[in-house]
N, C-alpha and C positions, 0 to 999 in steps of 0.2 A: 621336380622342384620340391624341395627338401628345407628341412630345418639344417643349412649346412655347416653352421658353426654349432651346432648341439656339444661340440667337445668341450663347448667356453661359456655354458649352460651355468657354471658355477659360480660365476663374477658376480657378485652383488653390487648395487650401483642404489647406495642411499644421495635423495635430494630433499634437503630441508627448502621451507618453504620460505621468501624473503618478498615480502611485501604480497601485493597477489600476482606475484609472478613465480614459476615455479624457476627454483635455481636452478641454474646450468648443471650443476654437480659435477661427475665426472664425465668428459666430453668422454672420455677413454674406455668408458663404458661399451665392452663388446657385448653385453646384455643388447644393446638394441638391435647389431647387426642379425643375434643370433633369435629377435622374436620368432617364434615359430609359425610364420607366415609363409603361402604362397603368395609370390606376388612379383610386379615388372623387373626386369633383372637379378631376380634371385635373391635378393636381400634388402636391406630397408638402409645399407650405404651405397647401393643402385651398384655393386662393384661388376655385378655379370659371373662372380666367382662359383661355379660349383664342384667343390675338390673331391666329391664323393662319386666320380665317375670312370673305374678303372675299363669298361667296356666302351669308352670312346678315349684312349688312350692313343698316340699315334699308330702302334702298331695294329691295334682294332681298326682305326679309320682307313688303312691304306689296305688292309686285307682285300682280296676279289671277292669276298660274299656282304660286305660292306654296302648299304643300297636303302633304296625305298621299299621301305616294308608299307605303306598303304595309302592312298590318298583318297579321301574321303570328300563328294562335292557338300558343301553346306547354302542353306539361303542366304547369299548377301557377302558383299568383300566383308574380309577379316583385316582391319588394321591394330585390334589389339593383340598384345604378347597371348597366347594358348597359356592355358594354367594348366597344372598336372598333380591332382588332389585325390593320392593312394592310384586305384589301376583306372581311374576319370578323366578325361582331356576334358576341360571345361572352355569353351570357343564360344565367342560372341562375335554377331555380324552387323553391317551397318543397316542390314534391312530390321534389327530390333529382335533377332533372333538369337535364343542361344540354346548351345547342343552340350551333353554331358557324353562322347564319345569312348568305347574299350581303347583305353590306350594300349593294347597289345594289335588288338585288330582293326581300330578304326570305327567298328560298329556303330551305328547311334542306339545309345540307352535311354537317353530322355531328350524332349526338348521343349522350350518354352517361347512363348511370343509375349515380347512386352509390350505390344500395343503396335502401332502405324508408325514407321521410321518420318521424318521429314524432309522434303524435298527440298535440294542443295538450291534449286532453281529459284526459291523463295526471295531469297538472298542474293543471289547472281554469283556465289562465289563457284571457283571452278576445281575449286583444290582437292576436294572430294566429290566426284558425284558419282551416280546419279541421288542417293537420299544417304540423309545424316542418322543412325541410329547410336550403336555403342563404338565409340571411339576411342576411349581408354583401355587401359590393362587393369581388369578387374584387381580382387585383393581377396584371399581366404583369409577367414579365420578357423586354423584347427579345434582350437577349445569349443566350438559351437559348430561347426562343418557348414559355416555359410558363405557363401563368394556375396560380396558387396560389387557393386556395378550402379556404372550412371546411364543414361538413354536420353536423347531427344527424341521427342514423343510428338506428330501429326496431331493433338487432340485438345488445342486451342481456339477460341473462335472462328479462325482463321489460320491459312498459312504463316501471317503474320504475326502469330500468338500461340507459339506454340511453347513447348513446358520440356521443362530439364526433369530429373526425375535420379533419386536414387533407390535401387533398387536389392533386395539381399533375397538370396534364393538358397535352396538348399542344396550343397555339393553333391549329394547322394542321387533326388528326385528331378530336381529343377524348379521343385514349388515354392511361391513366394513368401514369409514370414507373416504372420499375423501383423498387421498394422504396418505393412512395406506397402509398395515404396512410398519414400518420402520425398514431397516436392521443393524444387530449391526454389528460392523466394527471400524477398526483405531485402533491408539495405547494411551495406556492412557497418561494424561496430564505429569505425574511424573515420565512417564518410554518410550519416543517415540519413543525407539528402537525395542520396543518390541512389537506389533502389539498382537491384540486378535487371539486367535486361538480358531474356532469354532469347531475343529474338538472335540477339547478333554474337550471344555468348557460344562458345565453340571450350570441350571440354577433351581435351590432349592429351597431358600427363597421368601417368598408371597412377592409382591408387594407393593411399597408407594408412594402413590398422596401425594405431599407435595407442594406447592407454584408454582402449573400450570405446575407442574411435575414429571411423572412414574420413579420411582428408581429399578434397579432390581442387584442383588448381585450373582457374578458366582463362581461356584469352579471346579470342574470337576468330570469325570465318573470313579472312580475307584482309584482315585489318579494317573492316566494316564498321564505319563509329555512327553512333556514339557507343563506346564500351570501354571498360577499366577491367585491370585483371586482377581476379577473385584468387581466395583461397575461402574453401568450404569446411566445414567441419559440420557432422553429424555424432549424435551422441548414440552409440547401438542400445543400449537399455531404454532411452526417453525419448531417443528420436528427436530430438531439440536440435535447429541447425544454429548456426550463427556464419558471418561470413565477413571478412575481411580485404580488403583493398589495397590494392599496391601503390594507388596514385590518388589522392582526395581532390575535393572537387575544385579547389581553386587554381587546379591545372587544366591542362584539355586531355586527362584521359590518358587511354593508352594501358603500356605498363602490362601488355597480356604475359598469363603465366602458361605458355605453351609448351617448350623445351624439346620440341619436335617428338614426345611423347613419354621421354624419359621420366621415371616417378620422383614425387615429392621426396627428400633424402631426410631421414634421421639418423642422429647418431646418440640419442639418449633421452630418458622420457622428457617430454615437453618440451624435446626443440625437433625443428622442423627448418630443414633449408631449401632455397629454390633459385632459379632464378628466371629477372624477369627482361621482356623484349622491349620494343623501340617504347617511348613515351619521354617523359619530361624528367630529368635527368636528375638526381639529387645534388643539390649546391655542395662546394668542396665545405668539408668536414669530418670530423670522428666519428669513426664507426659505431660504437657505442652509441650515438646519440640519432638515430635514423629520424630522416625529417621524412617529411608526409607525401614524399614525391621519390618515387624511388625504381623509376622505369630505367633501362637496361643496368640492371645489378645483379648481385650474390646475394639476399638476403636471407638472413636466420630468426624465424619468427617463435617466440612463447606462447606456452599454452597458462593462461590464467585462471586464477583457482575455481573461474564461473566458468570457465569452457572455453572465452572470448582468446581472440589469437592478440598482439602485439609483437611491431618489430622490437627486435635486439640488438642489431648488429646490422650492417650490409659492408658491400666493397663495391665499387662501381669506378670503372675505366677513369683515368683524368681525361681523357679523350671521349666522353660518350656525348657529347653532345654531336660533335659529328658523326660519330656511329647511330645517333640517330636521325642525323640528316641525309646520311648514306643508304639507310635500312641496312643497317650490318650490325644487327641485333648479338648482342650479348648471350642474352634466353632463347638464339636458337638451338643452344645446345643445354642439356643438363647437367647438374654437377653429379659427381661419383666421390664420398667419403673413400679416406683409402683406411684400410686395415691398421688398425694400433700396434697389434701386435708386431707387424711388420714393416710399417715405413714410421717415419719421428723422429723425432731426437729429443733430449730430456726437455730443451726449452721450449721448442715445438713436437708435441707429441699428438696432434690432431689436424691431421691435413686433411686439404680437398682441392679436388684439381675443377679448371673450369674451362670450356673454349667456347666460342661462338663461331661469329659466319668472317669473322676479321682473321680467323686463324692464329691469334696467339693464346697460348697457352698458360695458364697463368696457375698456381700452385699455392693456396692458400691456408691462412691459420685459422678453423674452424671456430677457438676461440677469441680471434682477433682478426676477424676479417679487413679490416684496411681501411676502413672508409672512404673516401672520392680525394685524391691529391695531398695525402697525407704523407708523402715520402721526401725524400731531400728536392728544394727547389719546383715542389707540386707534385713531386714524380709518385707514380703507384706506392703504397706501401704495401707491399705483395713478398711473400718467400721466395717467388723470382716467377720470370716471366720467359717463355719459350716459342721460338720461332719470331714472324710468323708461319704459318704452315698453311694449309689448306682450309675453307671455311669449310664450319663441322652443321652439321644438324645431326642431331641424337648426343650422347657422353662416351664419356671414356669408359674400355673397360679395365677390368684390375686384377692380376693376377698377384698375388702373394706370397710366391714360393721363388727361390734362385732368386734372391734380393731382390723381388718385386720390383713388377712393370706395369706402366698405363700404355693402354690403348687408343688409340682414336683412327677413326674411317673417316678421311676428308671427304666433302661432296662433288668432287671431281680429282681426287687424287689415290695415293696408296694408302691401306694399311700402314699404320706407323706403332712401332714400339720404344718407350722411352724407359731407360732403367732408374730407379731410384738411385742414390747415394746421397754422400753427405758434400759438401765442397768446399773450399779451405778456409773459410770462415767459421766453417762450423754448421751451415745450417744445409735444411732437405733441398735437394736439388734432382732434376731429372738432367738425363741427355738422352740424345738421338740415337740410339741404339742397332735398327735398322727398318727395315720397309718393304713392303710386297713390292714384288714387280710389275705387278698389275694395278691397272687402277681402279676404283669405282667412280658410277655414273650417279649422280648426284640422287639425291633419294634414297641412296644404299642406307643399311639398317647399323645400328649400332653392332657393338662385338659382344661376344657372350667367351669366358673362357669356362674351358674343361681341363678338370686332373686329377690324379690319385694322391689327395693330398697334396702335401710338397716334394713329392718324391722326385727329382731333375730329370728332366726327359719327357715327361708325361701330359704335359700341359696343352692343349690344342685351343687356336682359336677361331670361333664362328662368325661367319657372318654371312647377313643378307645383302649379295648382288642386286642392285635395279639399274638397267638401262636407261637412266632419265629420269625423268619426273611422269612418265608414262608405264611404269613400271619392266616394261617388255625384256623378256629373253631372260626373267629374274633365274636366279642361282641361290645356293647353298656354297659356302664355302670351306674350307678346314685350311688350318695354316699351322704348322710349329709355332709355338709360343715365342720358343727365344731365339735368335736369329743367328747364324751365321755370316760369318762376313761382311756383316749388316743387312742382310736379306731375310725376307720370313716365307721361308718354302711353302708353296701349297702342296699340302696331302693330297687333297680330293676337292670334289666340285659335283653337282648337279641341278640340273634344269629343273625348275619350281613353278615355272609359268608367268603368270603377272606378276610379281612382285609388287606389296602395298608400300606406302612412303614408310620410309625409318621403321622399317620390319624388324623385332627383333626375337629370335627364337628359344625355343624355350627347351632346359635340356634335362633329362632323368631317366634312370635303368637301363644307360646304355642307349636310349635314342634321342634325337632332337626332330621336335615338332616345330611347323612353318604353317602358317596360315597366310593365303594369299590374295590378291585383289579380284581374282577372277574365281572366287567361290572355295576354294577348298582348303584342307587341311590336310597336309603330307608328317610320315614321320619316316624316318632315316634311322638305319642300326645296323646290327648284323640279325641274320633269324633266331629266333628264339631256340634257345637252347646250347649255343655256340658255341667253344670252350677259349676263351681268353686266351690268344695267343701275343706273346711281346717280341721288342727285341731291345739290345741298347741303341739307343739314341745316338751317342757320344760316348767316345771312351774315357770312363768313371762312372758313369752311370748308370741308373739300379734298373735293372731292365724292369717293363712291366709287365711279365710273363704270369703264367701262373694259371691253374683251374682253379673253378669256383669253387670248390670245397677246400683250396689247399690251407694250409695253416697261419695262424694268426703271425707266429713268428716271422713266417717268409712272406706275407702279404707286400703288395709293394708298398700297401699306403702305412708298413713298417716303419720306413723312415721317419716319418712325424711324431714322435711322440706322445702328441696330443692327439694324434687321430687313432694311433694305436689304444691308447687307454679308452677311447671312446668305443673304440672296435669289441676290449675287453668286458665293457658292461651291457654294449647292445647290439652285437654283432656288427660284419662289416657292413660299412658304406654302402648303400644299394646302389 
C-alpha cells in the first residue's frame, strides 16, 4: 500500500477560507486521493485502486508457482485491513494486540499490547466475540512513520465502564508516542447534552489522516441504545479531540456511523463524507441545508477553522423512513469517491457511488448531494439510481482504467461490475456490465482492485469469500476485472480459514495480505525473485509480460502516460 496516485502529486488545490468553514474549493482535487497515506482501501476515495502492481497482473495470478507464501498465527481475530508500511505488515487484533510483521516472510519484528481487550459478553452483543479490541483499519502517517489506531480497553471500573482509546504507535518499533494514547470523551459540538457513551459505542470504519488529523466514525454493538453515531477528530500535534453527531438529542438517537468497516471518504481538504445507518430520518429538504437528524444518509461534513466538524450537504432516500422501519440501513454500506480524472462530465465532474442492504445503487454529485425528495414529484434527486441488486455491506470498488468500473460484492449474491458512461441526456450513468458466477455468502469482504496502470488487460479483482456470518470455508478470490460476455472469470481462489465479517485485503509488491477470524495473517504472491511472466488478455491488448529490469519504454505500465512520467522521475511502480 502505496502513495498510488504520486503521478498527480502536482495538482495544487487552493481553499480560501469563507466564514469559519473551510471552502469546498476544488472537489476535483486529486491532491486528496493521492495524500501519501496507508490506510483502508488504499486511498482516502476508499476506491480499492492500486495500479502499481504489475506482479499480480492476470497472467502472474494464474501462473502454477502463484500461492501462499506465509501464514503467520497472531493473538486475537483480525477484522481490520493489514497495512503495509515500506517491508512492515502492520496487524491489529481484537485481543488489543498488534504485530509489525517481515512482509516478505511473515516474521514477527515487534509487538505491542494495548492494554486488556473487552468482553463482547458485557454487552450481550454477538456480532463479534469473544472480546472487542481493535476493530477498525488503522491509518499511517508517512511524514511522521506512525500508524494511528483506536482500541476498546477492559480498564474501567467496571465491565460496564470501559474506554475507547486512540492510540499512535511507531511503524518501525511498535512503541507508543509520547503523550498517546488519547482517550475519547465529551459530548459532541451539536448535541452537548449528550455526552459519548463508551459503553455501547462500537468503532467500525477504517481511519483518515486528513490535514494533521486522525478521523474516526462510531456506531454501536448491536444497535444497543442508548447511542447516536459520532464522528471523532483528534488533532496529531495538541491531541485536542472534539466529536460530532449524526442525530441531536431531540430525536431518539441512532444514526450509527458503521459502514460495515469501510473508511471515512475525502476528496479535498476539510471535507469528509460518510454515511450513516438506521435512526430518525431527515425531514424532505435541500441538501445544502442538513437539519440535525440525519440517520440513513450520504452526509458530507466541514472541517471549521477551530477543528469543530459541521454538516454541508447530505442525500437521504425519499423512502428512508421505511428503510428504517425495515432495518435496511443505507450505512451498511460505504461510499467510494470515483476518480476525477476518469469518470464526470464537465457539469458533474465529482461523483460518488453509494449502496446499502436495499440494494440499489445510487450514483451521486459530491457537490450536490440531493437532499431527501428533492426530485420531480418528491423523487430522489440523484445522477441516477441502479437496480435493485443485492443488499451490500462494505463499498464499492473502483477501477479506472478501460472507461472505469464500480464494483460491488452483494451479501448473498455475485460480483457485479458496472461500467461508467455517459447517457443521452448527457449525464454519468453506470450499466450492468457483467457478474461472477459464483456467489458470495453474506459477510463476504469488500473488492480491492489490482493493475499495471491503465494498461487493458491487467486489472484483477480481490476479494474476501465468507460462508455466512460464521466466517467458515473463507477464500481469497481473483477475478478479471472487465468481463466477457457479461461474466467476470475467476483466475484463482484459496482457502484462508475463518474469514472475518467485511474482510478486506490489503495489496503491494506483488502480494496480497488477509488477516482472519481465527488468528492469523496470510500473504499470497509468486516466490520471491520470479520473473514477470504475461500474456495478452484480448486481442489488442498490451500484454503484461516483461522482466523486471526491462526498459521503461516497453514497461507495460507504458501506456499511461502519467504513470510513465512518474516511472521516469522515480522509477517503476513497486
Amino acid at each position: 500500500m502505496h502513495n498510488r496516485f504520486g503521478f498527480l502529486a502536482s495538482v495544487v488545490t487552493v481553499c480560501l477560507a469563507t466564514g469559519s468553514l473551510v471552502a469546498p474549493c476544488s472537489a476535483a482535487s486529486e491532491k486528496a486521493r493521492t495524500a501519501d497515506v496507508t490506510t483502508v482501501s488504499e486511498d482516502t476515495y476508499r476506491t480499492g485502486w492500486d495500479p502499481d502492481e504489475p506482479g499480480l497482473a492476470p497472467g502472474q495470478v494464474s501462473s502454477s508457482d502463484f500461492g501462499q507464501r506465509f501464514s503467520t498465527p497472531v493473538d486475537g481475530q483480525v477484522y481490520a485491513q493489514p497495512l503495509v508500511v515500506g517491508k512492515t505488515v502492520v496487524v491489529a487484533t481484537e485481543n488489543n494486540k498488534v504485530y509489525g510483521l517481515d512482509s516478505a516472510t511473515g516474521a514477527v519484528v515487534w509487538t505491542k499490547s494495548l492494554g486488556a481487550a473487552w468482553p463482547a459478553s458485557a454487552i450481550g452483543c454477538g456480532d463479534l466475540v469473544p472480546n472487542i479490541g481493535v476493530t477498525a483499519t488503522p491509518v499511517h502517517d508517512p511524514a511522521t512513520g506512525t500508524v494511528y489506531l483506536t482500541s476498546k480497553a477492559d480498564d474501567g471500573a467496571d465491565v460496564q465502564h470501559p474506554n475507547w482509546y486512540v492510540h499512535a504507535l511507531n511503524a518501525t518499533t511498535g512503541a507508543e508516542l509520547s503523550g498517546w494514547p488519547v482517550k475519547v470523551a465529551g459530548a459532541p459540538v451539536n448535541d452537548p447534552g449528550r455526552p459519548f457513551n463508551a459503553y455501547t459505542a462500537m468503532q467500525r470504519p477504517g481511519l483518515l489522516l486528513m490535514g494533521g488529523a486522525v478521523y474516526a466514525g462510531f456506531g454501536s454493538h448491536c444497535g444497543h441504545a442508548p447511542y447516536v453515531g459520532h464522528v471523532l477528530r483528534v488533532d496529531t500535534a495538541t491531541r485536542r479531540t472534539t466529536l460530532w453527531s449524526t442525530v441531536t438529542s431531540s430525536a431518539n438517537g441512532k444514526g450509527g456511523v458503521w459502514m460495515s468497516g469501510g473508511g471515512l471518504v475525502s476528496d479535498g481538504p476539510g471535507r469528509i463524507l460518510l454515511s450513516t445507518g438506521n435512526g430518525t430520518s431527515p425531514a424532505a429538504g435541500p441538501g445544502a441545508k442538513p437539519p440535525g437528524q440525519l440517520g440513513d444518509s450520504v452526509v458530507r461534513l466541514g472541517v471549521n477553522s477551530d477543528g469543530t466538524l459541521s454538516a454541508q450537504d447530505f442525500f437521504s432516500p425519499s423512502n428512508a423512513p421505511l428503510l428504517d422501519l425495515l432495518d435496511a440501513d443505507l450505512g451498511s454500506g460505504g461510499p467510494a469517491a470515483l476518480p476525477d480524472d476518469v469518470f464526470g462530465t464537465a457539469q458533474h465532474p465529482h461523483l460518488l457511488v453509494q449502496i446499502g442492504k436495499d440494494g440499489r445503487l445510487f450514483l451521486l454529485d459530491r457537490d450536490d448531494l440531493g437532499g431527501r425528495s428533492q426530485g420531480a414529484s418528491g423523487a430522489d434527486k440523484v445522477l441516477g439510481t441502479f437496480g435493485p441488486y443485492e443488499g451490500v455491506w462494505g463499498h464499492p470498488g473502483v477501477y479506472g482504467g478501460e472507461g472505469g468500473y464500480v464494483y460491488t460484492i452483494g451479501g448473498r449474491g455475485p460480483l457485479r461490475a458496472f461500467k461508467y458512461g455517459v447517457n443521452g441526456a448527457g449525464l454519468p450513468a453506470l450499466s450492468d456490465a457483467g457478474r461472477s458466477t459464483e456467489t458470495f455468502g453474506f459477510a463476504s469482504g469488500s473488492p480491492v482492485i489490482t493493475s499495471t496502470g491503465t494498461t487493458p488487460g491487467s486489472a484483477v479483482v480481490w476479494a474476501v469469500y465468507a460462508d455466512g456470518s460464521s466466517g467458515a470455508n473463507g477464500q481469497l478470490r481473483a477475478y478479471e476485472a472487465t468481463p466477457a460476455d457479461g461474466t467476470l472469470k475467476r483466475l484463482w481462489s484459496a482457502p484462508i480459514g475463518t474469514a472475518s465479517s467485511f474482510s478486506v485485503p490489503a495489496t503491494d509488491g506483488g502480494r496480497v495480505y488477509v488477516g482472519t477470524r481465527d488468528g492469523h495473517v496470510l500473504a499470497f504472491g509468486r516466490p520471491a525473485g520470479a520473473a514477470l511472466t504475461g500474456r495478452p488478455v484480448r486481442s489488442g491488448d498490451t500484454p503484461t509480460g516483461g522482466g523486471p529490469g526491462h526498459a521503461l519504454a516497453t514497461a507495460p505500465w507504458a501506456a499511461d502516460p502519467r504513470l510513465l512520467e512518474r516511472a521516469r522521475r522515480s522509477g517503476p511502480p513497486r
